[in-house]
Structure formats: structure tokens, C-alpha cells
BAFI-3210 file (N, C-alpha, C; in Angstrom, 3 decimals, decimal comma, padded with zeros to 6 digits):
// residues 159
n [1|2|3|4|5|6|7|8|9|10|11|12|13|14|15|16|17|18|19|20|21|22|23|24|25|26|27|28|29|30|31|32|33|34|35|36|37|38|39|40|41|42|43|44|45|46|47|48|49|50|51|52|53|54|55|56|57|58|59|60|61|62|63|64|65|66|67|68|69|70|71|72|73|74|75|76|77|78|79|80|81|82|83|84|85|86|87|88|89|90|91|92|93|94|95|96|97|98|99|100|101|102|103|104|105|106|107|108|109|110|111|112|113|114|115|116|117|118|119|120|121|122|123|124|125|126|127|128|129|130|131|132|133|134|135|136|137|138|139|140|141|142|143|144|145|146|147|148|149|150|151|152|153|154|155|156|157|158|159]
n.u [059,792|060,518|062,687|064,276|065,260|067,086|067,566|071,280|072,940|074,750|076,503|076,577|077,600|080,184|081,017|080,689|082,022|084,958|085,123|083,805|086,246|088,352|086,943|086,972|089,666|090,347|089,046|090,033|092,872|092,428|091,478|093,111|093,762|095,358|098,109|099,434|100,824|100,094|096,870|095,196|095,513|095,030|092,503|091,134|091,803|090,103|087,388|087,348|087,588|084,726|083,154|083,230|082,286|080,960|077,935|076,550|077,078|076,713|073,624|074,460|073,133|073,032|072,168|071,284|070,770|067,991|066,208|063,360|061,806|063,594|064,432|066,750|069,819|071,333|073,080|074,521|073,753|074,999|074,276|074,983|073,921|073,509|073,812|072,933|073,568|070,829|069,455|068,654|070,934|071,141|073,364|075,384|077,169|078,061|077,112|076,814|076,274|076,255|077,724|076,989|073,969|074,029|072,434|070,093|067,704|068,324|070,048|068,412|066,058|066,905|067,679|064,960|063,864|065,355|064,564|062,119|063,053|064,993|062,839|061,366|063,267|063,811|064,903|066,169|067,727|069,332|072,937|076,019|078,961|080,723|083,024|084,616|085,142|083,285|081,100|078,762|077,167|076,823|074,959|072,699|072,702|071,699|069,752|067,687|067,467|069,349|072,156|074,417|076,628|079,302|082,767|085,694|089,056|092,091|096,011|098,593|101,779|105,107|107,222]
n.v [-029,892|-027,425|-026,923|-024,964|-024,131|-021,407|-018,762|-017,891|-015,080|-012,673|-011,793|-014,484|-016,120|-015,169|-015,957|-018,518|-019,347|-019,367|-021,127|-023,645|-024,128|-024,287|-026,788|-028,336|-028,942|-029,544|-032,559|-033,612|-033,923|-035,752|-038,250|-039,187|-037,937|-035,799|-033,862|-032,448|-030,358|-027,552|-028,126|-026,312|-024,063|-025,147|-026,329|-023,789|-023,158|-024,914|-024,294|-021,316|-022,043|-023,279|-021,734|-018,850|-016,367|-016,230|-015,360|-015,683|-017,246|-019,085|-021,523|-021,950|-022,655|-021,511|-022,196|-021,066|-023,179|-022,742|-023,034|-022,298|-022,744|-021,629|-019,731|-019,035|-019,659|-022,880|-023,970|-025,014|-025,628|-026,395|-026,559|-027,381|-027,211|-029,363|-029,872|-033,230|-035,926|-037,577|-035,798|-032,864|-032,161|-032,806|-031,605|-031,688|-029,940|-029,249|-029,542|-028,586|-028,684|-026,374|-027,948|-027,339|-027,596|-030,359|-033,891|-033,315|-033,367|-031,843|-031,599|-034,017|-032,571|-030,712|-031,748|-033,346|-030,761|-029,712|-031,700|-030,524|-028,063|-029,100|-030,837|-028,481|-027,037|-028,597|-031,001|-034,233|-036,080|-035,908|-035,773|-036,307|-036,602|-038,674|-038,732|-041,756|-042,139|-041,244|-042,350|-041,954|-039,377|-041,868|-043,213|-041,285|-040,662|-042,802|-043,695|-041,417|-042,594|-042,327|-043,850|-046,168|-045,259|-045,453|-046,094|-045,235|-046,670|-047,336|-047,971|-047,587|-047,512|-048,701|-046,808]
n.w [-035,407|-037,289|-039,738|-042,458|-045,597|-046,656|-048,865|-048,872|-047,483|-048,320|-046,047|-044,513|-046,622|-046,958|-044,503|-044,683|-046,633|-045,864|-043,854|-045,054|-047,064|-045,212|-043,854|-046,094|-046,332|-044,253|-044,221|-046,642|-045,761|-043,514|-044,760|-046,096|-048,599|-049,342|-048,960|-045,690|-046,227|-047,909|-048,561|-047,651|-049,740|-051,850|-051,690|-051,631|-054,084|-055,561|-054,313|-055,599|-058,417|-058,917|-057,373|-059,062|-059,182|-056,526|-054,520|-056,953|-059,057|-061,573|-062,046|-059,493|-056,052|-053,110|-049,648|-046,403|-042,946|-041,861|-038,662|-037,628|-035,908|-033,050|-034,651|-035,724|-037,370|-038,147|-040,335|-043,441|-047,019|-050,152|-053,373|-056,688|-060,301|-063,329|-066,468|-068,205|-069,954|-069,380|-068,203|-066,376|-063,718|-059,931|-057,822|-054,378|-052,991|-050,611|-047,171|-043,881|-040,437|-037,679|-034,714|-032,586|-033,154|-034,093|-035,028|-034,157|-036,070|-038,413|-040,452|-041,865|-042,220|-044,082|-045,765|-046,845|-047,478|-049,277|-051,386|-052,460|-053,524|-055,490|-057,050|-057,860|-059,798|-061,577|-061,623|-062,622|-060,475|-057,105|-056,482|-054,428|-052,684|-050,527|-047,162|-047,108|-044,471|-042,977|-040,982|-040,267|-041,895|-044,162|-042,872|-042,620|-045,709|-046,785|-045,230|-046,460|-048,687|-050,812|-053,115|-053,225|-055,961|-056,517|-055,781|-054,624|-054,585|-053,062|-052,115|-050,228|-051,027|-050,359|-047,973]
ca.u [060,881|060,351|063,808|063,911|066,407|066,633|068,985|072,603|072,805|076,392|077,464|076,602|078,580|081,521|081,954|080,536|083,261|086,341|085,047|083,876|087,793|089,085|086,822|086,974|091,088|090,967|088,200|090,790|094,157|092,074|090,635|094,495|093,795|095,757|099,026|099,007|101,200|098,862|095,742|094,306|096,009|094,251|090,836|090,712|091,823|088,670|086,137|087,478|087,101|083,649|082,218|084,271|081,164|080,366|076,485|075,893|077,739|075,205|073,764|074,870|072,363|073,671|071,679|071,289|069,347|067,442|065,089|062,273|061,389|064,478|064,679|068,490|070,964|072,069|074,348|074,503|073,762|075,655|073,663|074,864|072,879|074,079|072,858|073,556|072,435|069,627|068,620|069,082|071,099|071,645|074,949|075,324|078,581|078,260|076,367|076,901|075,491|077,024|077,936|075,649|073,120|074,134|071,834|068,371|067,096|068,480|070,493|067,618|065,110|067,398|067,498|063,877|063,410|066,241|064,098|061,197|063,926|065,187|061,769|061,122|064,516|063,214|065,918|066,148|068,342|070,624|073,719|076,898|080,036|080,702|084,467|084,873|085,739|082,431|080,022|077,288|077,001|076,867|074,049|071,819|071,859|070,715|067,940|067,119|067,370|070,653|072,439|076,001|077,012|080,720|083,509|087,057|090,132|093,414|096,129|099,671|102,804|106,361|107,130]
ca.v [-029,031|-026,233|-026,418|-024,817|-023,933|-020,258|-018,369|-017,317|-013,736|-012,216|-012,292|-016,044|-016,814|-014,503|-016,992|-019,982|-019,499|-019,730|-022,497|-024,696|-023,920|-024,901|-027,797|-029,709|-029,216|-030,738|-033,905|-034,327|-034,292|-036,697|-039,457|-039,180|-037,658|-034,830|-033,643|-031,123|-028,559|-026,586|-028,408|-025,096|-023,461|-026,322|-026,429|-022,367|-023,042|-025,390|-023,235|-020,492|-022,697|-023,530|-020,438|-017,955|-015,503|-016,675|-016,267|-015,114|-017,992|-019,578|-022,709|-022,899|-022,765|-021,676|-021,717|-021,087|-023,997|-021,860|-022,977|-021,478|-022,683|-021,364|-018,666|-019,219|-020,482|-023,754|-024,357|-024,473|-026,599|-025,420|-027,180|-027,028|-027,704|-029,175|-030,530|-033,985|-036,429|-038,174|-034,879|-031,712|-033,043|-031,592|-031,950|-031,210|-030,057|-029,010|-029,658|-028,821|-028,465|-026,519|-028,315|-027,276|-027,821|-031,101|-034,759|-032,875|-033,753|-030,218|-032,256|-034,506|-032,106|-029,849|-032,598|-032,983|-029,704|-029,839|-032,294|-030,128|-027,256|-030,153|-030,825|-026,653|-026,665|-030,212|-032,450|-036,187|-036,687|-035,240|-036,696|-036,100|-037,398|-038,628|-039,388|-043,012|-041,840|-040,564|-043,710|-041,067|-038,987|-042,580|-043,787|-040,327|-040,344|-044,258|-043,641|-040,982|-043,380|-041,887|-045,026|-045,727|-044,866|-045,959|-046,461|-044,859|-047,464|-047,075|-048,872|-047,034|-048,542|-048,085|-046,330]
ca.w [-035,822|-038,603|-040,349|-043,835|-046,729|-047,357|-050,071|-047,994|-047,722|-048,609|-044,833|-044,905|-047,715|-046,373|-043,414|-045,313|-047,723|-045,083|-043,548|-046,190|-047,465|-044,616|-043,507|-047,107|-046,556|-043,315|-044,535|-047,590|-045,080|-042,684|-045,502|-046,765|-050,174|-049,668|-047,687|-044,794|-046,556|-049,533|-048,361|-047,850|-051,007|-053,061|-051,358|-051,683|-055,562|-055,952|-054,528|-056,725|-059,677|-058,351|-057,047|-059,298|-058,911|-055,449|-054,505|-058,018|-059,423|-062,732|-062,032|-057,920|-054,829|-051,084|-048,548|-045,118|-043,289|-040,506|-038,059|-037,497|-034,182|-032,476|-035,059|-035,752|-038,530|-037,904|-041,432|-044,504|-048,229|-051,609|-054,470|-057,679|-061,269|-064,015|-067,584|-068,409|-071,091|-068,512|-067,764|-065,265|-062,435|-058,788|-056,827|-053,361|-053,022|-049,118|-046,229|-042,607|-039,424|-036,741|-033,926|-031,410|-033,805|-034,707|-033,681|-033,711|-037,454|-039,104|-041,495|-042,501|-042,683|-045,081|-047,211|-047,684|-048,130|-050,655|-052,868|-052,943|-054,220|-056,783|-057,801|-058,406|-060,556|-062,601|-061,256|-062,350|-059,547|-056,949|-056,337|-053,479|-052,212|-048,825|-047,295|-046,713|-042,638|-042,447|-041,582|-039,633|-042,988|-045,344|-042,822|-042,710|-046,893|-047,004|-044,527|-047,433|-050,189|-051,510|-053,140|-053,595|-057,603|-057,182|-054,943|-055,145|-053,342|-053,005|-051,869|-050,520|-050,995|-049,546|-046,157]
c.u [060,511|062,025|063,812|065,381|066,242|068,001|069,694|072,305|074,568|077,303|077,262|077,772|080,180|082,195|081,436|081,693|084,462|085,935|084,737|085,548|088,500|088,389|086,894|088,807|091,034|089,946|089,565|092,484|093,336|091,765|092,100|094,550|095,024|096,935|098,806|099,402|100,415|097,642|094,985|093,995|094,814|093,001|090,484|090,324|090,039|087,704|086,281|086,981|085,520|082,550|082,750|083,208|080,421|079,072|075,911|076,425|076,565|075,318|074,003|073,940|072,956|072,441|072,455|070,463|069,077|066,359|064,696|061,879|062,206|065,022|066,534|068,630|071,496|072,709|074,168|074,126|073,689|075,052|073,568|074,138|073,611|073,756|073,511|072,547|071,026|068,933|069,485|069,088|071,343|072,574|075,010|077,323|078,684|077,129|076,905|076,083|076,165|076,980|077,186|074,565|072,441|072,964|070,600|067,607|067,733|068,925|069,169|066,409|065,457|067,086|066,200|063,291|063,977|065,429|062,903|062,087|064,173|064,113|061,266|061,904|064,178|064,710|065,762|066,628|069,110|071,539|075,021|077,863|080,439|081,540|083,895|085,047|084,550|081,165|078,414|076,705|076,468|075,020|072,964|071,627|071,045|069,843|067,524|067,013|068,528|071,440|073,624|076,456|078,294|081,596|084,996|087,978|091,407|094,358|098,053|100,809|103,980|106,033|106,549]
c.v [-028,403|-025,910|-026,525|-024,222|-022,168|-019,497|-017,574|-015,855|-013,274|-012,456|-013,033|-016,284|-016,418|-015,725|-018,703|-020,429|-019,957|-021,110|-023,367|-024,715|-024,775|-026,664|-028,531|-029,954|-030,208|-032,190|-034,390|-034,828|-035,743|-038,279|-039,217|-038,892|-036,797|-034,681|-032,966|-030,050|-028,920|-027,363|-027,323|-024,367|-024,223|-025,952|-024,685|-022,398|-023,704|-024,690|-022,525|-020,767|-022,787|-022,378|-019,425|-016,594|-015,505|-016,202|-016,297|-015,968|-018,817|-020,905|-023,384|-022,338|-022,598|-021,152|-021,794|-022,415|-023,456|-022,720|-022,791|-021,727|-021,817|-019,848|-018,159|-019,869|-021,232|-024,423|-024,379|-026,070|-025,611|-027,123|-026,314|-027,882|-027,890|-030,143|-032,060|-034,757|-037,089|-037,104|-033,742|-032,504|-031,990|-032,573|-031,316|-031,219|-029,718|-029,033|-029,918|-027,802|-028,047|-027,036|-028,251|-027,258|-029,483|-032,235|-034,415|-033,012|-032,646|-031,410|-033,016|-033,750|-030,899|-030,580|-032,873|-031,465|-029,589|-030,448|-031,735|-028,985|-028,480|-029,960|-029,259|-026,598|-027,953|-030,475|-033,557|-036,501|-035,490|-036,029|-036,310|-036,853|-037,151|-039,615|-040,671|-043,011|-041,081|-041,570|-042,581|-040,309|-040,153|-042,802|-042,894|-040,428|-041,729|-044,095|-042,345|-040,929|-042,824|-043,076|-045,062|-045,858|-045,538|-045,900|-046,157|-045,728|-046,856|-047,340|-047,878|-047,896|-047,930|-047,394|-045,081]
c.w [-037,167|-039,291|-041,721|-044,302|-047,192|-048,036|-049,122|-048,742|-047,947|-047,616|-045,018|-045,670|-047,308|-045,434|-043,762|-046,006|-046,881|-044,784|-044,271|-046,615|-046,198|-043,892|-044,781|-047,229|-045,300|-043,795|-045,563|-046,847|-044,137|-043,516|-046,376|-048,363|-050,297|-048,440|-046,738|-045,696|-048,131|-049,852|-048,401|-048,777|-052,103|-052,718|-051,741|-053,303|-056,076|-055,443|-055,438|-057,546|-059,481|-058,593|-057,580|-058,740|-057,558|-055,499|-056,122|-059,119|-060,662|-061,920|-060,247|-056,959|-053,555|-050,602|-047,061|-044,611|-041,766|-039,618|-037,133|-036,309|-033,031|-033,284|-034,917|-037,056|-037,538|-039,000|-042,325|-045,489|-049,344|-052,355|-055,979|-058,790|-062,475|-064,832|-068,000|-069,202|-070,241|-068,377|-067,059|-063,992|-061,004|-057,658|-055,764|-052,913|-050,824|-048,502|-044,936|-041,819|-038,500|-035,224|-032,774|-031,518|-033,955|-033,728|-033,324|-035,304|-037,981|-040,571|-042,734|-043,110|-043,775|-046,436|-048,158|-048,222|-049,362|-052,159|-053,640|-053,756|-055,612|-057,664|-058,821|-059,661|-061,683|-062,710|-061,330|-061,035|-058,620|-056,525|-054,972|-053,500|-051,058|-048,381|-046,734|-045,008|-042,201|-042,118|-040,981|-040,759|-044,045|-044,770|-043,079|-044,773|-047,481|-046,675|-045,616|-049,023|-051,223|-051,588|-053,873|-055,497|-057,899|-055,876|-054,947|-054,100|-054,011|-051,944|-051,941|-050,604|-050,804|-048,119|-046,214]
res [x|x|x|x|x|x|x|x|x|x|x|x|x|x|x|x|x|x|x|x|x|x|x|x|x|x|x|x|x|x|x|x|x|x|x|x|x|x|x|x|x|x|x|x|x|x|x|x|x|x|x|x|x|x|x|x|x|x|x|x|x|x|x|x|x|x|x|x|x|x|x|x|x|x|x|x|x|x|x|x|x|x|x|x|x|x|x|x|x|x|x|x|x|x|x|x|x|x|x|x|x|x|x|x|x|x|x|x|x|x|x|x|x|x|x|x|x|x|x|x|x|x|x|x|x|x|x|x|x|x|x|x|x|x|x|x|x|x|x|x|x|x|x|x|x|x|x|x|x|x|x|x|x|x|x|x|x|x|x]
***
């Protein structure tokens, strides 16, 4: 498989943008962070904040992750950069695969490509977050040595 990382083109981002919006509202309604009503409202607000400049945004990375065998887009990875006392860090704020994509390495082989991008950009590290309701996502970044940092619980109470 030939699957590589290449910089989103404006359409890209056009329909990257909705859907990222709407799939990090539905992950946050599903892993109970967030309500149904102004899940969307919210998740739109944080890209904004995010991407105020979308592709041209300082500091943030979208790709496409294409491959080349099949000569297609099969999804996307938004990697942003950002200075910290250890060093220049890289955050993966999104990564997906669409669906009829999914289950053939794309994912994994984004990722290594990703570290040779890291490496280019002189990254100590990159880092992510991945919902608690996702165990297929926790096991794909272990098998690539991605290691858990911290742990958010919570604990509802009343009806």
C-alpha cells in the first residue's frame, strides 16, 4: 500500500471542515461530555477558535491522506504545532478515515508518514486525544508506541 500525507487543497478543507464539526459534536454527545442541543454550535465555535484562518491558519497542518495505489482520498489528519518548554510539540487534533476506506492500514500508514512530517518540523513529540468509547483508535496508537499521558473520569450523580 502507497498511502501518503499531502497538504488539503481548499475544496478539502471546505468539506473537511463540516464534517470534522459535526463528527467531534457527535464523539462529544456519544462519550457524554456534551448535550445534544448546541453540540454543533459549540464544536463549530472550537474549530473557529482553532482554525480562525482555516488552511492558512499559523502553526496548523491539514492534510489529505491519499493513496496512491488506488489514486483516491481516503481522509484526512489536522496537525497542529506548538512551542513548549521541552521543546516544539505536534498535536493531532483530527484523524479520519472514510468508511469505505477504513481496516486496510490508511490510518497507520498516515501516521508514519506523519512522523517523518514531525521529524521535518523538529518535533520532540506528537501528542492526541482519544474518546474513552473508542477502544479500536486506543489500540491502533499503542501498536504505534503512543502512550497514555493522563486520564480524565467522571462520575454523574442524581437522575
Amino acid at each position: 500500500m502507497a498511502t501518503c500525507l499531502i497538504p488539503m487543497s481548499a475544496q478539502a478543507y471546505a468539506r473537511f471542515h463540516e464534517d470534522a464539526v459535526a463528527t467531534y459534536a457527535q464523539s462529544n454527545i456519544e462519550a457524554g461530555r456534551w448535550p445534544v442541543e448546541g453540540a454543533l454550535d459549540r464544536s463549530r465555535q472550537e474549530h473557529e477558535k482553532l482554525l480562525p484562518q482555516g488552511l492558512q491558519t499559523p502553526g496548523h497542518h491539514l492534510f489529505t491522506i491519499h493513496d496512491d495505489e488506488a489514486g483516491e482520498d481516503v481522509g484526512v489528519l489536522w496537525l497542529a504545532v506548538t512551542e513548549h518548554p521541552t521543546g516544539r510539540s505536534g498535536y493531532v487534533y483530527e484523524v479520519s478515515v472514510s468508511p469505505a476506506h477504513r481496516r486496510r492500514g490508511h490510518a497507520r500508514a498516515a501516521f508514519v508518514a506523519l512522523e517523518r512530517v514531525g521529524q521535518e518540523l523538529g518535533l520532540a513529540d506528537i501528542g492526541l486525544h482519544v474518546f474513552a468509547n473508542n477502544p479500536g483508535a486506543q489500540a491502533l496508537y499503542r501498536s504505534l508506541g503512543y502512550e497514555t499521558t493522563g486520564i480524565n473520569m467522571r462520575k454523574r450523580l442524581g437522575g
